[in-house]
C-alpha positions as CSV (number, residue, x, y, z in Angstrom):
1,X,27.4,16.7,5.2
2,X,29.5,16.1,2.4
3,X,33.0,18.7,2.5
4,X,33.1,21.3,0.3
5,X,36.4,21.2,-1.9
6,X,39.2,23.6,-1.0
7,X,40.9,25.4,-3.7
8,X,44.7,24.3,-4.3
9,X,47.2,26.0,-6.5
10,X,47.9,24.4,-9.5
11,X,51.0,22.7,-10.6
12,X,52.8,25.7,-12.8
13,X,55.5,26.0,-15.4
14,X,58.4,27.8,-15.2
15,X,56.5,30.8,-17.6
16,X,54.1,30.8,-14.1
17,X,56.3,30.9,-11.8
18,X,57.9,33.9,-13.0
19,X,58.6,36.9,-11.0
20,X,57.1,39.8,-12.6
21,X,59.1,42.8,-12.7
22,X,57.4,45.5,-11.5
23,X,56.9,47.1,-14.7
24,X,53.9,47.7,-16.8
25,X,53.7,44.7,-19.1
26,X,51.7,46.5,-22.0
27,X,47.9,47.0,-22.9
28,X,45.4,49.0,-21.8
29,X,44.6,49.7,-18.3
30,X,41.3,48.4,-17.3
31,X,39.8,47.8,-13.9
32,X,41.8,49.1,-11.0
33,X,42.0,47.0,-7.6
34,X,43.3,46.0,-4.3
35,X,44.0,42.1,-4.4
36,X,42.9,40.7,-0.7
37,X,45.9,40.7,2.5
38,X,47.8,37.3,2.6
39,X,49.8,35.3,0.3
40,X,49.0,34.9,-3.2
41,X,49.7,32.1,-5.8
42,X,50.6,34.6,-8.7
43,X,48.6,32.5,-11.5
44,X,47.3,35.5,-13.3
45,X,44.4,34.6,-15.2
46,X,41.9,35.7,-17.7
47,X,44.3,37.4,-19.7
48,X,44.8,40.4,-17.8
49,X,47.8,43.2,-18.0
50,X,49.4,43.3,-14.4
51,X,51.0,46.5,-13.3
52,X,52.6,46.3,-9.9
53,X,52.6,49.6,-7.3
54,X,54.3,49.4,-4.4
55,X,52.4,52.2,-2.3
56,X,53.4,51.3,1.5
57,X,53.5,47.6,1.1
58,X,49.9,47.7,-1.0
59,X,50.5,45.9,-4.2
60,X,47.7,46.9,-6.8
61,X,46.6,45.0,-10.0
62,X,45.6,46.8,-12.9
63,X,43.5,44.7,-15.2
64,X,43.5,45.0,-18.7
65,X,40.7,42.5,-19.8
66,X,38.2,44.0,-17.4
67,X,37.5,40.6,-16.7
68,X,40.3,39.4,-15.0
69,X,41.1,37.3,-11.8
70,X,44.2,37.3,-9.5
71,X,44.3,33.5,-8.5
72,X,44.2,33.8,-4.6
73,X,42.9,30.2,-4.5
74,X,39.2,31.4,-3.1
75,X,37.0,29.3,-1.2
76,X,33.9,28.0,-3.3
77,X,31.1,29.8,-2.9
78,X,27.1,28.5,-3.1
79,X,24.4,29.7,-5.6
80,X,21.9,27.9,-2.7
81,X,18.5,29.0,-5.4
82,X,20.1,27.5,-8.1
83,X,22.0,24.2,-6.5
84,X,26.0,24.8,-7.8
85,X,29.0,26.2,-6.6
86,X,31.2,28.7,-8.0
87,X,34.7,30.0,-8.0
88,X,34.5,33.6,-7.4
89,X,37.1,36.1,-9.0
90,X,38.7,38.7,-7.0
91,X,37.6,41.6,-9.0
92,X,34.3,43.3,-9.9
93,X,33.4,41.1,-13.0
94,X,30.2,39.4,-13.8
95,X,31.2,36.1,-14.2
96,X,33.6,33.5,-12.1
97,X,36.4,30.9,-12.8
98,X,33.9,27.5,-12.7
99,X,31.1,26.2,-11.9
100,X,30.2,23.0,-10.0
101,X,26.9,21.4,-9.2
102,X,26.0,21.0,-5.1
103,X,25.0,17.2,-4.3
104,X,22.1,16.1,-5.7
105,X,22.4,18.6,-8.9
106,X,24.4,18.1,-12.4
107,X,25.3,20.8,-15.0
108,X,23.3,20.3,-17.9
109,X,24.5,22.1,-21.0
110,X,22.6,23.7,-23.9
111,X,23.1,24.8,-27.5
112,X,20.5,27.4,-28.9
113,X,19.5,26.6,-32.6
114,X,21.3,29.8,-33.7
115,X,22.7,32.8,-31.6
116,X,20.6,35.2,-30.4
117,X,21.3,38.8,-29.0
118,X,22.4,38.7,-26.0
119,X,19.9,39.8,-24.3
120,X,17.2,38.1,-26.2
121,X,19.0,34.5,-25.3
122,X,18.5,35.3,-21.8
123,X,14.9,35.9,-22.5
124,X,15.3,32.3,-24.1
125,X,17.3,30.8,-21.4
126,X,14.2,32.0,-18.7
127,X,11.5,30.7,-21.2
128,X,13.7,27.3,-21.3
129,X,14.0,27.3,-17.5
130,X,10.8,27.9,-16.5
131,X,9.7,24.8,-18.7
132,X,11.9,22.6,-16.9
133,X,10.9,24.0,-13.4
134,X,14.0,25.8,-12.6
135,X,14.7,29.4,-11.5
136,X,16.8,31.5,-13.3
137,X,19.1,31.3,-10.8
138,X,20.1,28.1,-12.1
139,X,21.5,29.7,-14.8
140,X,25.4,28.8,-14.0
141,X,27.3,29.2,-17.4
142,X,26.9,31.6,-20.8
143,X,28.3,30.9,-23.8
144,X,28.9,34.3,-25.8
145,X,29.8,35.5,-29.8
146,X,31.0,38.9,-30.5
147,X,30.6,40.7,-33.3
148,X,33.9,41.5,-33.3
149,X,37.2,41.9,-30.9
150,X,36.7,44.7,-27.9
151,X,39.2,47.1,-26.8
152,X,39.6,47.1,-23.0
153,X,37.6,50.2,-22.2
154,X,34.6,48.7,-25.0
155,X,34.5,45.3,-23.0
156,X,34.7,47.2,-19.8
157,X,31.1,48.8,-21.1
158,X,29.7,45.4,-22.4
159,X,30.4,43.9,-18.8
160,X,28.8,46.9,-17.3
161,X,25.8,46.1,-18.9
162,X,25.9,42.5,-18.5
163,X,26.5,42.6,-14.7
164,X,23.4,44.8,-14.3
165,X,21.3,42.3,-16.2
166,X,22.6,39.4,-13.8
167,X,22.1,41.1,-11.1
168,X,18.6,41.1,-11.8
169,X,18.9,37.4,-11.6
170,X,20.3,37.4,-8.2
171,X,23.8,35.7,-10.5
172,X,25.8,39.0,-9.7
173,X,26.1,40.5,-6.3
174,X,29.1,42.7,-4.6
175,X,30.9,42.8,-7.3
176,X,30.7,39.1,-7.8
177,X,29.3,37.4,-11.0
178,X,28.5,33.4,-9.9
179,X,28.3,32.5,-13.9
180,X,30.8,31.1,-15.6
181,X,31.6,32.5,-19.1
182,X,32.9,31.9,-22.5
183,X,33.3,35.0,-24.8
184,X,35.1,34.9,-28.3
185,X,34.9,36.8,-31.8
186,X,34.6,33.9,-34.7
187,X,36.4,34.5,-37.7
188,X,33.7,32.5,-40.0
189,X,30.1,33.8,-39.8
190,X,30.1,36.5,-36.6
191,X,27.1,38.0,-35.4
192,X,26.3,41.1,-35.9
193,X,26.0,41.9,-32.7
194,X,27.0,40.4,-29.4
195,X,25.3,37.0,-29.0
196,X,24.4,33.9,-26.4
197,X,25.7,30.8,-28.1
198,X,24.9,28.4,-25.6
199,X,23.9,28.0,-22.0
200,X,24.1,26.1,-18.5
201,X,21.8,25.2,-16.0
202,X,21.5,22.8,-13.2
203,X,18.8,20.2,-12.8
204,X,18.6,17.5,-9.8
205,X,20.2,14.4,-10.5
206,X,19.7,10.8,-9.0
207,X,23.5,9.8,-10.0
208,X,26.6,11.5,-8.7
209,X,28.9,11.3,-11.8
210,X,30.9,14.7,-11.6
211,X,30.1,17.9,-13.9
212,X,31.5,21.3,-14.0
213,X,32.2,24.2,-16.5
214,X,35.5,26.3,-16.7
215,X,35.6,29.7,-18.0
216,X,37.4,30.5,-20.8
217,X,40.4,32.1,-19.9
218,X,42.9,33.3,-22.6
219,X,46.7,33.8,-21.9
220,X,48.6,36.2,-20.2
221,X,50.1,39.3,-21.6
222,X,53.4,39.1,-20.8
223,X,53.5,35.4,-22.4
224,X,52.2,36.9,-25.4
225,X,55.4,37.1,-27.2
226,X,57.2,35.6,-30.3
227,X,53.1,35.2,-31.6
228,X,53.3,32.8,-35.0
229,X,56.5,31.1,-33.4
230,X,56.2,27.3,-32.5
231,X,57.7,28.6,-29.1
232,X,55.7,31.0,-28.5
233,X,52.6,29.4,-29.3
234,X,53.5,26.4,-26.6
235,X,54.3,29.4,-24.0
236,X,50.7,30.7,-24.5
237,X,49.5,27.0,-24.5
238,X,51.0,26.3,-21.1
239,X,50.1,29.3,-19.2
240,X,46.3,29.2,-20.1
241,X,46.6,25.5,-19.3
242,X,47.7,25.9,-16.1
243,X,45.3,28.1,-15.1
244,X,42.2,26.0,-16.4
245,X,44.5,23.6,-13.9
246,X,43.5,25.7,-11.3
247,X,40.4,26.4,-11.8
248,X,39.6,22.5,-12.0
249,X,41.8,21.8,-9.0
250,X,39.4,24.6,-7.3
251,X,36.8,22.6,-7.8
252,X,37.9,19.0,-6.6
253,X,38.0,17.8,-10.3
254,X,40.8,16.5,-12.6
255,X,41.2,16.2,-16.0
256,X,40.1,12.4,-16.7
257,X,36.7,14.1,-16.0
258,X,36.4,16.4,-18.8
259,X,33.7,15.6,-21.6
260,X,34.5,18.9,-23.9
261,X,38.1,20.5,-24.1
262,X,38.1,23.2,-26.7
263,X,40.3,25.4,-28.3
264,X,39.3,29.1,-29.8
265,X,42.2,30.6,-31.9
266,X,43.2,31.0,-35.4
267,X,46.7,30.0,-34.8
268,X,48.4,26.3,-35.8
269,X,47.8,25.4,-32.3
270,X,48.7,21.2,-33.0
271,X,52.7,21.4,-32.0
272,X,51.3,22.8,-29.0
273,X,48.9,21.2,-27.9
274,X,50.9,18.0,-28.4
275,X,53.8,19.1,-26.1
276,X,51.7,21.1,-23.5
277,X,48.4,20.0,-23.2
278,X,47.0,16.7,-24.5
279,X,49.1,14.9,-22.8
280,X,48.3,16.3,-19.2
281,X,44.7,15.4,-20.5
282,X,45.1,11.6,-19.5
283,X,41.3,10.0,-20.7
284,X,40.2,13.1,-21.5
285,X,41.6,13.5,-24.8
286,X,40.3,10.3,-26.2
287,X,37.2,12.9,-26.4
288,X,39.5,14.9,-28.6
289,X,39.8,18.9,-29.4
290,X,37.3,21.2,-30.2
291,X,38.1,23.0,-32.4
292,X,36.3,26.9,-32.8
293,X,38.6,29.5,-35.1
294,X,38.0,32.2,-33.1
295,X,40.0,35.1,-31.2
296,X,39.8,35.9,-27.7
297,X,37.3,38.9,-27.1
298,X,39.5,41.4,-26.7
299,X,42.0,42.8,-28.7
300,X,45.6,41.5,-28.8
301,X,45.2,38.2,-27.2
302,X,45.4,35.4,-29.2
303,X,44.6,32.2,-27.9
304,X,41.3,30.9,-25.5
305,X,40.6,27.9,-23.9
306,X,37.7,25.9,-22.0
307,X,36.5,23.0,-20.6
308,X,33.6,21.4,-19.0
309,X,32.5,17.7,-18.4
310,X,28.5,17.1,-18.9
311,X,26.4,13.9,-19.5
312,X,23.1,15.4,-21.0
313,X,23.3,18.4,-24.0
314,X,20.3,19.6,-25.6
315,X,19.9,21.7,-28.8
316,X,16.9,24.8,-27.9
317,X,14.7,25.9,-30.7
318,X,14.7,29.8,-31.0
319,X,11.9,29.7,-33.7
């Protein structure tokens, strides 16, 4: 039986290794609670505000995203019905870190022809599925376009929403979404509505060459500072990068692996991805940057980032 990969913490600049201090860093308050007992590797990701109370040695996150994780490094978790693995997230979202296939599975990823309502690309993505034998639950990533940015409480209401559909998919359970997720506002040619750009979906494999999918995670708020400023910009760089780092450390991956790294901002992101990220890529940026001018989904944050490594794409009709 092979062994499952244990989550390590990431390597982390000096911006991660920061100690917070115990005020609120700004934002709106989103969901409220209780990280898990132990010792935690503070790599706060998926853009969330984090607000420290000290109530009788409880320490309490408040996330502003509504979609944020506290990095606790989590054991992997098994989608059994749909053959991957996933990185849960400590809160009540509906979506997780990344996504990796179990053995004898690869990730196989998906462009519809144009974006579709949301809900009508799932309807898409279960027509697609069933014609390649495979149960939704193999669903394992989601690829999303907003219409435009959310505020906190908005994208609270759109997850809301979302969950309950998943859970209809047996993807979202206990407060656990076992989906990764990629959601951004494009600056050229929005929906009108919130939209599935692409999906995920496992399929057996004869060969054991690695896949996964990362989450987009955006950067922290209390990195989000100096916004336009070279410096700035390569402080935002490194803290998303890092925890992308984690996430593919999570997973028993590195970064020579990855097929895809893209970029969703409308910022001059080149000086800094020069000094902070390409060159922690190693083979993977011969595959270069893609490039998406896009915001984060919700307001304020400024810069997103993903990545995935996959051998077969495919382009689904929708009419």
């Amino acid at each position: 039986m092979e062994a499952r990969p244990r989550a390590s913490a990431a390597k982390t600049s000096g911006l991660n290794r920061r100690k917070l201090d115990g005020q609120r860093l700004g934002g709106s308050t989103g969901l409220l609670q209780h990280p898990p007992a132990g010792r935690h590797t503070h790599a706060l990701t998926a853009g969330c505000t984090i607000a420290w109370h000290l109530d009788r040695s409880r320490v309490s996150a408040v996330y502003e995203k509504g979609c944020a994780e506290m990095e606790t490094t989590p054991e992997l978790r098994t989608q059994s019905e749909g053959g991957y693995r996933y990185l849960p997230s400590t809160g009540p979202v509906p979506f997780c870190g990344a996504v990796a296939p179990e053995p004898g599975f690869e990730i196989v990823h998906a462009v519809l022809e144009r974006p579709l309502p949301w809900r009508d690309g799932f309807a898409a993505v279960e027509k697609h599925l069933a014609g390649r034998g495979r149960p939704r639950q193999a669903l394992c990533a989601v690829e999303l376009r907003c219409a435009q940015q959310y505020t906190p409480e908005g994208f609270r209401e759109f997850n809301a929403g979302y969950a309950e559909l998943l859970a209809g998919w047996g993807l979202f359970s206990d407060g656990i979404g076992a989906t990764a997720r990629t959601n951004v506002h494009p600056e050229v040619s929005p929906p009108s509505e919130q939209a599935m750009y692409a999906f995920a979906y496992t399929e057996p494999a004869s060969d054991e060459r690695p896949t996964f999918i990362l989450s987009g995670a955006p950067e922290r708020i209390e990195v989000r500072e100096a916004t336009g400023s070279d410096d700035g910009l390569k402080a935002m760089a490194a803290d998303v990068f890092a925890t992308l780092d984690q996430r593919l450390r999570a997973v028993g991956q590195s970064w020579e692996a990855v097929t895809e790294f893209a970029v969703y901002t409308l910022h001059d992101l080149w000086p800094a991805l020069q000094s902070e990220v390409l060159t922690q890529l190693g083979a993977a940026a011969l595959h270069g940057v893609h490039w998406y001018p896009s915001r984060p989904p919700v307001i304020g944050a400024e810069i997103e980032l993903d990545a995935r490594a996959v051998w077969r794409q495919l382009r689904v009709p929708t009419r």
